[in-house]
C-alpha positions in Angstrom: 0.0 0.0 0.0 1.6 3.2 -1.1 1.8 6.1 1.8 0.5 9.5 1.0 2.8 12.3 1.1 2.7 14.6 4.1 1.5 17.8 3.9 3.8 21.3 4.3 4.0 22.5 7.9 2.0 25.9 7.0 -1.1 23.1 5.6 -0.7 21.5 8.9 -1.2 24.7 10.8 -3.4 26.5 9.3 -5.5 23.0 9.8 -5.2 22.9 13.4 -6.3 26.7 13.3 -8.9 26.5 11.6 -10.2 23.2 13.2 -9.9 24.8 16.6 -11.8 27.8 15.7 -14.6 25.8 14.4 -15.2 23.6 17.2 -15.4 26.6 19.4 -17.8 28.7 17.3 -19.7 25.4 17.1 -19.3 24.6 20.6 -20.7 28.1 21.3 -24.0 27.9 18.9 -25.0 24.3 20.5 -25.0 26.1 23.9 -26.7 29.1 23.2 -29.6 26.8 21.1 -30.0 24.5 23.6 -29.6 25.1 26.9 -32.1 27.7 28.7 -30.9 31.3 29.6 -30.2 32.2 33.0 -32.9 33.7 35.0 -32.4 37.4 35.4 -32.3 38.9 38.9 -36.4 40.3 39.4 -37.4 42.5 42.3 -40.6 44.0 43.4 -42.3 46.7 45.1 -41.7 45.3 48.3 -38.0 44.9 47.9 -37.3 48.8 46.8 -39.6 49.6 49.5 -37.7 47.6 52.4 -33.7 48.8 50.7 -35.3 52.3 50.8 -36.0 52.4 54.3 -33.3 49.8 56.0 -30.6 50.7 53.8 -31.0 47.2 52.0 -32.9 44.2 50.8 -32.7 40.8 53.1 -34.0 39.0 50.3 -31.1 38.3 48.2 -31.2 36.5 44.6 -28.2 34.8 43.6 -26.0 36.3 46.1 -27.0 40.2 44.9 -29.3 42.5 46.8 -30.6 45.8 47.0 -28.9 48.7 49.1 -30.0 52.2 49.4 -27.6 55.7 49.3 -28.0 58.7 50.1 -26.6 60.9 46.3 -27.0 64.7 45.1 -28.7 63.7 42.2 -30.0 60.8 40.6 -28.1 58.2 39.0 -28.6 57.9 35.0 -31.1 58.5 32.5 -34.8 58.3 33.0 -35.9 55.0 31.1 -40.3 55.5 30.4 -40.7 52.1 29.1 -44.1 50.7 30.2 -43.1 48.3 32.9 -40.8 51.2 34.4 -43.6 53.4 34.4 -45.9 51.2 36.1 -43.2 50.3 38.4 -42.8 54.4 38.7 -46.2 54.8 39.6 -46.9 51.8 42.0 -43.7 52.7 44.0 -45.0 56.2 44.3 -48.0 54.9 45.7 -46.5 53.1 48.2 -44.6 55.3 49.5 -47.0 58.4 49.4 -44.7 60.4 47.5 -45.6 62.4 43.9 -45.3 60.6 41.0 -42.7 63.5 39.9 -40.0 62.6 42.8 -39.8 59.3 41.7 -37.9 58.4 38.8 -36.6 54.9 37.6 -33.3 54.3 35.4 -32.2 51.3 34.0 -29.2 50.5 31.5 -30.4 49.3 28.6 -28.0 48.2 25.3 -27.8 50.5 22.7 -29.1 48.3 20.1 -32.3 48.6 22.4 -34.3 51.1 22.1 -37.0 51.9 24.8 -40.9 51.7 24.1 -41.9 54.6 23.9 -45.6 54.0 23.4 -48.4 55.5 25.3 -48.9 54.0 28.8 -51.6 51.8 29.3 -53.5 52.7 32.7 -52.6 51.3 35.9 -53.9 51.2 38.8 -51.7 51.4 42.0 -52.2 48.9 44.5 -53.5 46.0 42.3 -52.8 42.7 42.5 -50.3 42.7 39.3 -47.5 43.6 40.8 -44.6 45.0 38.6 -40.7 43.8 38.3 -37.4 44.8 38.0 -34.2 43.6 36.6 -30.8 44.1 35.5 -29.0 46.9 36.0 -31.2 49.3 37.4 -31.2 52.4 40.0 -34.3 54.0 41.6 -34.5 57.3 42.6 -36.9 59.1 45.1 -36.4 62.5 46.2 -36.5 63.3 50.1 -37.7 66.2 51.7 -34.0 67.7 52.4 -33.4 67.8 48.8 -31.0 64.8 48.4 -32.2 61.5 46.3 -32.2 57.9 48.1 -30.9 55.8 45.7 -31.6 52.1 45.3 -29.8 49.6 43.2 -28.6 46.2 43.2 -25.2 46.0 45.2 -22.7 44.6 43.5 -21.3 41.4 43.8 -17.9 39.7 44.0 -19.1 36.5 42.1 -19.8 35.7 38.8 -22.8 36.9 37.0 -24.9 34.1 35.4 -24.2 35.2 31.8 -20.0 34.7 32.6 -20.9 31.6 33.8 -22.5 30.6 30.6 -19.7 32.2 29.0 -17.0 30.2 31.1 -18.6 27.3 30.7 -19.0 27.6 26.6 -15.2 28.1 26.8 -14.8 25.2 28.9 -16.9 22.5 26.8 -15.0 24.1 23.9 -11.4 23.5 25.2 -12.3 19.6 26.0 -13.5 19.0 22.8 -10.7 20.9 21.0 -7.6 19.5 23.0 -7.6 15.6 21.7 -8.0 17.2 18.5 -4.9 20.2 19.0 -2.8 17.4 21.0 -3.2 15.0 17.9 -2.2 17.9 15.1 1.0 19.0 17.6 2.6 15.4 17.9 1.8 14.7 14.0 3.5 17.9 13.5 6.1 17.7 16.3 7.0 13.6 16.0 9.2 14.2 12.4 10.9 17.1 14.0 11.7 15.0 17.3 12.8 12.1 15.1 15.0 14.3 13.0 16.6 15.7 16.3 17.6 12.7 18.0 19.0 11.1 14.6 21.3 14.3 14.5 22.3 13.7 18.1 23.4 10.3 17.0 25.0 11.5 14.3 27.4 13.8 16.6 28.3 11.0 19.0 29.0 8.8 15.7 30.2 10.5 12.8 30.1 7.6 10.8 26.3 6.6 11.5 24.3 6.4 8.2 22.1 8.7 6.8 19.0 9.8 8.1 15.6 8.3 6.8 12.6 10.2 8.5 9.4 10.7 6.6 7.7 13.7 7.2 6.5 17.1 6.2 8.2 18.3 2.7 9.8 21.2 5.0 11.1 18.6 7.4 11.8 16.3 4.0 14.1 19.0 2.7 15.9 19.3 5.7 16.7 15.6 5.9 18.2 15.3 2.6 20.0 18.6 3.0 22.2 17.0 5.9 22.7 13.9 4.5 24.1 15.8 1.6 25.9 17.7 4.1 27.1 15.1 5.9 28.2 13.3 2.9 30.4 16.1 1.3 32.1 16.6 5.1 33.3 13.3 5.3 34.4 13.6 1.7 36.2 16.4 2.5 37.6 14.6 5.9 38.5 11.6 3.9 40.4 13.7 1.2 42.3 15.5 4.0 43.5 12.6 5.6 44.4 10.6 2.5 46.4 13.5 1.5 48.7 13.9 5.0 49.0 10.2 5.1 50.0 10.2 1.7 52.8 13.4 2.4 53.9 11.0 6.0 54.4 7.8 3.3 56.4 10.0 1.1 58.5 11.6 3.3 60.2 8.5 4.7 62.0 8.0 0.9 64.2 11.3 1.1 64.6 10.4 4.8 66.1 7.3 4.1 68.5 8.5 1.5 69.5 10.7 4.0 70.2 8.5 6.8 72.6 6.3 4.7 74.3 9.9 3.7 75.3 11.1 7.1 77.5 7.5 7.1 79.8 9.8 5.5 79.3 12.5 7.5 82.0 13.3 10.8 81.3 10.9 14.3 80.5 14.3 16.1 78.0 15.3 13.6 76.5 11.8 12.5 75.2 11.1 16.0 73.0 14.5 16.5 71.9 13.7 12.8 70.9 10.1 13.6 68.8 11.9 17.0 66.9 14.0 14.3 66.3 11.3 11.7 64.9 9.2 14.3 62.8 12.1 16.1 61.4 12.7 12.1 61.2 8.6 11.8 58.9 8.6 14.7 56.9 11.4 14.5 56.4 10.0 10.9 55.1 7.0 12.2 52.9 7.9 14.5 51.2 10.6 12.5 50.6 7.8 9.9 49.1 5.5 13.0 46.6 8.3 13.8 45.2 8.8 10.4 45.1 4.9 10.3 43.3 5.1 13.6 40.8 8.4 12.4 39.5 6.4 9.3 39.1 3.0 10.1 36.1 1.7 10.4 34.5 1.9 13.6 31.9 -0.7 15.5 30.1 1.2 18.3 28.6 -0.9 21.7 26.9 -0.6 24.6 29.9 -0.6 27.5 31.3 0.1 30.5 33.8 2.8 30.5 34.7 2.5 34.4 35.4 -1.4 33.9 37.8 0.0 30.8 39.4 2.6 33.3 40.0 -0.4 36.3 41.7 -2.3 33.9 44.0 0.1 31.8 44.7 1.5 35.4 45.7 -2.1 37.0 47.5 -2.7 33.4 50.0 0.3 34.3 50.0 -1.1 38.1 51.2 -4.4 37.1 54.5 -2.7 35.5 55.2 -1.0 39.0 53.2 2.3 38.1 51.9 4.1 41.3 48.2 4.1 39.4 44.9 3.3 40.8 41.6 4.4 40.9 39.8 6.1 43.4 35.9 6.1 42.8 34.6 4.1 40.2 30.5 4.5 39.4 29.0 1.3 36.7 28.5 3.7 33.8 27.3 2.8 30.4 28.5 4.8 27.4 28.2 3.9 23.5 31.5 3.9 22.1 34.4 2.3 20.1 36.2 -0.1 22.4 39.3 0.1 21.2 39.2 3.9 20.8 38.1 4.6 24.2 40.9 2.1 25.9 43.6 4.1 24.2 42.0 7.5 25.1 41.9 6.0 28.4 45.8 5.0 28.3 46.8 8.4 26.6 45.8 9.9 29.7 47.2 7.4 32.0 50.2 7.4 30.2 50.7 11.3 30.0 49.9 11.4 34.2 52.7 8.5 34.8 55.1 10.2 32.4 55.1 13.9 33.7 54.4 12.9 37.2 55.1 10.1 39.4 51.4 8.5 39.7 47.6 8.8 38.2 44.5 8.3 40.1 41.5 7.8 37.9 37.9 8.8 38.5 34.4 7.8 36.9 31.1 9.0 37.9 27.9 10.8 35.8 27.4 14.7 35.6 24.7 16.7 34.2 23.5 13.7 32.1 27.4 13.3 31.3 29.9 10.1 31.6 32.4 11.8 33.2 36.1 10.3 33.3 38.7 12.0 35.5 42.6 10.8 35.8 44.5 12.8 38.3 48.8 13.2 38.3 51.4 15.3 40.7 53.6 17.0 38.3 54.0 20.7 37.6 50.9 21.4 35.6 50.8 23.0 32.4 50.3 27.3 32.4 46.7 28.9 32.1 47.9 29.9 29.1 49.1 26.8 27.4 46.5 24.6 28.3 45.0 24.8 24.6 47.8 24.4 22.5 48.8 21.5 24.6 45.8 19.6 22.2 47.5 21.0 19.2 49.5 17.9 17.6 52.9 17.5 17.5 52.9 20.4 20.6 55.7 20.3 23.4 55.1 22.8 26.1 58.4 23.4 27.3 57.8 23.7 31.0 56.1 20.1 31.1 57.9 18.0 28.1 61.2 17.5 27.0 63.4 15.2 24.8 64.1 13.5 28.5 60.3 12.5 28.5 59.9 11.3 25.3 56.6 11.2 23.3 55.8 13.2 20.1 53.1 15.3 21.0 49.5 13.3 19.4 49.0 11.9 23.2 46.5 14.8 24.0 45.4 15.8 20.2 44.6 11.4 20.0 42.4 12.2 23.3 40.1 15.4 21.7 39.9 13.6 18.7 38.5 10.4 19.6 36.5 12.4 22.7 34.7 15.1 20.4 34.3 11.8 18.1 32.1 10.1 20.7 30.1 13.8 21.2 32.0 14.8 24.0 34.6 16.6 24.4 38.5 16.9 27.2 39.6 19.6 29.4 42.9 19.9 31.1 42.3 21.8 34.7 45.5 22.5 37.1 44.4 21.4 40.7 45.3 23.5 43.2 46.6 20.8 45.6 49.0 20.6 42.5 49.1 18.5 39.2 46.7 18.4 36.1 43.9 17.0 35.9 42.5 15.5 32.5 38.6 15.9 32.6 36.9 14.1 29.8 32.9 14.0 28.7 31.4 11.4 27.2 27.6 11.2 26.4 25.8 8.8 28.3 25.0 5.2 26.6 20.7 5.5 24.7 18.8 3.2 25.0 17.6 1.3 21.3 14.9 3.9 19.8 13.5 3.7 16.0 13.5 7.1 14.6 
């Protein structure tokens, strides 16, 4: 069965949006159609009539009653629709007062407009009773010349219209969220995948290329770093063939040229022979370290602090002061053979510029974390970089005396950064230097 292609990330989107939008607007029309509207808030006569001389109403409705206060003027417009004006009147009644020093305002919206019509008659004191609700105020002037105002007090809760209105927006977020969570991990889940097959990549430069179906946008991106990645190890492989190619070449002249200086004075053949053999064997080991960068490389899950006990019991057994001081079982993915000679690098540079090594492993900040200690003078603050350069002697730490050609340190970065990690060199302050190295911890099996 042949798969569809996905669509763009924009299609995707603007889906999601627009899907969203109409669940709510239908969400919204299903409530207002079918459920009842909330009763509004109705008083009488005999509530007005009880705010206006207690100062409030002890019959509340929904949590919301009537208080009276004492104002300059009245509060708002005069509204003359028919029910006010009944209202008006019957009030009046009630309270013996003129008709005139009554008035009744209520807020009405402006897409309203008040009837206007002529009042039909009523008589005050009947048994039809009028009503008030909303927002409303009623005035009655007082024989000092103030008003006594009377309106609903208002209240700290919710109206029942907001709760309508909350609870539209609440049926509308249940039904859209399966649907929003389902768009944003179909749109998320390539982009994921694509992240944690570059991840692999950096901790195994070798890894093949990445095969994630997906959006064309995420699709593009794919086949733009395989392409990527394809023309850097091109470039890497060229580079390397080419130095390992100048090493090969160079031992020819320097073999002519050892059989010359036979010829040459004693005093002068034997600082010759020093440098021909220096050349010889920095030669050699340049042409083991391209050997070692381009071979083929099988990665597995292991433990890197069973590697460090034995290359440190390894230098033990030839009379080496190393050991190791805390060990933690930590898994890394790696190159076996790679890591054991990172690993002996180290111990072999703390034996060789000091007189022992003391080794370390434990995890950091989702890091494997390898640590091998030594006692000798250090290396200055501002050294400590070149010292990873190849072929680098610092003069206050190395020598002729010592040995070594100077890929010890530049073998370490290499294979470290190859795993996606990376070395630092730290002086302690108890004395010494202290090799540091990172080493992403070991994934578990995922399918991207």
């Amino acid at each position: 069965m042949r798969r569809l292609p996905e669509l763009p990330l924009f299609l995707q989107a603007l889906g999601l949006v627009v899907a969203t939008l109409a669940a709510a607007v239908l969400t919204s029309i299903v409530v207002a159609f079918y459920l009842p509207p909330p009763p509004p808030d109705v008083y009488s006569v005999a509530d007005v009539m009880q705010a206006f001389r207690t100062g409030h109403s002890t019959s509340a409705r929904d949590g919301q009653r009537l208080v009276a206060v004492n104002a300059a003027r009245p509060l708002g417009l005069q509204s003359e629709g028919r029910f006010r004006q009944e209202f008006r009147l019957e009030l009046a009644h009630a309270l013996n007062a003129d008709p005139e020093e009554v008035q009744v305002h209520q807020d009405m919206p402006r897409f309203i407009t008040p009837r206007t019509a002529p009042v039909r008659e009523h008589r005050p004191g009947s048994r039809e009773q009028p009503l008030l609700f909303g927002d409303f105020s009623v005035s009655v002037l007082q024989s000092d010349g103030h008003w006594r105002v009377i309106q609903p007090e208002p209240g700290f809760g919710l109206t029942p219209w907001q709760e309508r209105i909350l609870l539209i927006l609440g049926i509308a977020v249940l039904l859209v969220s399966p649907l929003a969570w389902w768009f944003a991990r179909r749109i998320a889940a390539p982009i994921s995948a694509f992240a944690t097959a570059a991840e692999r990549l950096g901790r195994d430069p070798s890894a093949p290329p990445i095969d994630i179906r997906g959006s064309a946008e995420v699709t593009a991106a794919v086949k733009a770093f395989n392409e990527m990645q394809e023309r850097l190890g091109r470039y890497v492989e060229s580079r390397t063939s080419t130095i390992a190619a100048i090493a090969h070449d160079l031992r020819t002249p320097l073999t002519r040229v050892r059989f010359r200086i036979e010829q040459a004075p004693e005093e002068l053949r034997a600082k010759l022979a020093q440098d021909i053999d220096e050349m010889d064997a920095m030669i050699g080991a340049t042409l083991s370290f391209v050997k070692d960068g381009t071979r083929p490389r099988e990665r597995t899950r292991l433990e890197i602090s069973s590697l460090v006990e034995a290359v440190m019991d390894e230098a033990a057994e030839t009379g080496a002061d190393a050991a190791v001081d805390h060990v933690d079982r930590v898994v890394v993915d790696g190159d076996p053979v790679a890591l054991k000679r990172l690993v002996t690098n180290l111990v072999d540079n703390a034996l060789k510029f000091g007189s022992q090594a003391r080794g370390r492993v434990f995890t950091e900040g989702g890091m494997a974390v390898v640590e091998v200690d030594d006692n000798g003078p250090g290396v200055p603050e501002n050294q400590i970089e070149r010292a990873f350069e190849p072929f680098q002697r610092l003069e206050s730490s190395r020598s002729r005396d010592t040995g070594g050609i100077g890929l010890g340190l530049a073998v370490v970065r290499a294979i470290a950064r190859g795993h996606g990690g990376d070395v630092l060199l730290q002086n302690r302050k108890e004395g010494g230097l202290r090799a540091r190295v990172l080493l992403p911890l070991g994934l578990a099996p995922t399918r991207a």
